[in-house]
C-alpha positions in Angstrom: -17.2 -11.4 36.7 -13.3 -11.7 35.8 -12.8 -9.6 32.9 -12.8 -10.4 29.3 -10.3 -9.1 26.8 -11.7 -10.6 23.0 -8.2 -9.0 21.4 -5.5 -11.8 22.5 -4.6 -15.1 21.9 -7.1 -16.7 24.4 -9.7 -14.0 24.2 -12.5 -15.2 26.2 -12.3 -17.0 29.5 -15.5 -16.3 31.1 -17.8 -18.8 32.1 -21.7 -18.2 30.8 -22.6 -18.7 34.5 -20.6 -15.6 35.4 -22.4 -13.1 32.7 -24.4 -10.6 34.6 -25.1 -8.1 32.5 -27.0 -7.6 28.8 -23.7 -6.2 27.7 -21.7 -9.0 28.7 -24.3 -11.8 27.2 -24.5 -9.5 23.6 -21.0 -9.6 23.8 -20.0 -13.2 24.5 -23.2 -13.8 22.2 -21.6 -12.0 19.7 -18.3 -13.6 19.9 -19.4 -16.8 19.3 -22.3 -16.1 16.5 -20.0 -13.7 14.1 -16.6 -14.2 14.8 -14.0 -17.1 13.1 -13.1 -18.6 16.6 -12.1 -22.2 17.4 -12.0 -24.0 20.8 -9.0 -25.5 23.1 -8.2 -26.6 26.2 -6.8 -23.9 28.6 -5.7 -25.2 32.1 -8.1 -27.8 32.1 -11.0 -25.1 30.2 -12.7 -25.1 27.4 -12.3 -21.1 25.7 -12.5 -19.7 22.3 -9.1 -18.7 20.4 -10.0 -16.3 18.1 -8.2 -16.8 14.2 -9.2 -13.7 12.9 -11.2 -10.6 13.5 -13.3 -8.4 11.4 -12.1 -4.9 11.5 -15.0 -3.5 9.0 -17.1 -3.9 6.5 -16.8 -1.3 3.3 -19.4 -1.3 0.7 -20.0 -5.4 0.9 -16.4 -5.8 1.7 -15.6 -7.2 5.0 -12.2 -6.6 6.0 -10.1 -9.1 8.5 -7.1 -9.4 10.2 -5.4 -12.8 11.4 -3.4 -14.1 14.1 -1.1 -16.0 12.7 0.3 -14.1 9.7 3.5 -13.4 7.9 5.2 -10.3 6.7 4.6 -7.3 5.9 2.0 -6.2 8.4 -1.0 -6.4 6.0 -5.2 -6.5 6.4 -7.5 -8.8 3.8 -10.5 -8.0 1.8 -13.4 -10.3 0.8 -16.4 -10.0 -0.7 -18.3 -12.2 -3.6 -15.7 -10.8 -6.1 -12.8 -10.0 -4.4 -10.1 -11.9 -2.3 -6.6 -9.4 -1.6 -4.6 -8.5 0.7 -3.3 -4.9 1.6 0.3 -3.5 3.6 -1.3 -1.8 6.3 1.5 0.8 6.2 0.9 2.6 3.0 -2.5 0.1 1.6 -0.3 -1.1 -1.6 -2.1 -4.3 -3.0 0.3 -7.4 -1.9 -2.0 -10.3 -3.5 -5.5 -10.8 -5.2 -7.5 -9.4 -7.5 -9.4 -6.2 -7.1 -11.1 -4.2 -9.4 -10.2 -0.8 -10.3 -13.4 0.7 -8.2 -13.5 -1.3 -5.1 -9.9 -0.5 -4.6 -10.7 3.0 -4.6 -12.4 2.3 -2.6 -10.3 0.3 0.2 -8.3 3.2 -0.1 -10.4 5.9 0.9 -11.6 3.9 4.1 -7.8 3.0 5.0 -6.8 6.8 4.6 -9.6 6.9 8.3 -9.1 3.0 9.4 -5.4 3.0 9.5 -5.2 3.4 13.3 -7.8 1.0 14.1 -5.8 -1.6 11.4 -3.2 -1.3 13.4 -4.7 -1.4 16.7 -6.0 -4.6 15.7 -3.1 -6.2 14.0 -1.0 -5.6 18.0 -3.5 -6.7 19.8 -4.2 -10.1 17.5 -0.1 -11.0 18.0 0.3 -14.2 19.2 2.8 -14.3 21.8 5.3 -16.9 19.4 4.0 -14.6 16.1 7.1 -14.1 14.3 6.1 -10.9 12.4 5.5 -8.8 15.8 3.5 -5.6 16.2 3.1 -2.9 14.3 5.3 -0.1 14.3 5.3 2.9 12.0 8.4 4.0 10.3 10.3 7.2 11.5 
């Protein structure tokens, strides 16, 4: 089976007919059922493009990352009351509304997350992203 990487632009190229393994099913399985994906035409295939990724979910709170963003390098938050966005650098609220107590929250779990939120935000850059990857300050 050729090799699957779900963390770039055209994340899965596999054909079903080339899954051999319960692993590889749960995870193309997965791909389709939970994350935000769309579908194109690669080289005369069909694949999924993946929009955005969920990085976590914190206390109802599901947090995501998109391909195509713009600066700074930030993360989003949603849950039935809350819709914000936070700079993955130092987890400063850039936009939405958050209560007092879920924020605390947010920022507990990015004091831990940080690395993976940035993991996740280099390896979602589109190749023409105009924001780039991530790189901490010196």
């Amino acid at each position: 089976m050729k090799k699957q990487n779900r963390y770039i632009k055209y994340y899965f190229e596999v054909d079903p007919a080339d899954l051999e393994t319960l692993e590889e099913w749960t995870q193309y399985l997965e791909s389709i059922l939970n994350d935000p994906c769309s579908t194109m035409v690669f080289d005369g295939n069909l694949i999924l493009t993946e929009i955005k990724a969920r990085v976590d979910k914190v206390r109802g709170m599901t947090i995501e990352i998109y391909t195509n963003e713009h600066a700074p390098p930030h993360f989003h938050v949603h849950s039935g009351s809350v819709n914000a966005s936070f700079r993955i650098d130092d987890c400063s609220l850039l936009r939405g509304n958050i209560s007092n107590n879920d924020f605390d929250k947010i920022k507990i779990w990015h004091k831990s997350a940080k690395p993976i939120l940035i993991e996740k935000w280099n390896l979602l850059r589109p190749t023409n992203c105009t924001v780039g990857i991530y790189k901490e300050k010196s």
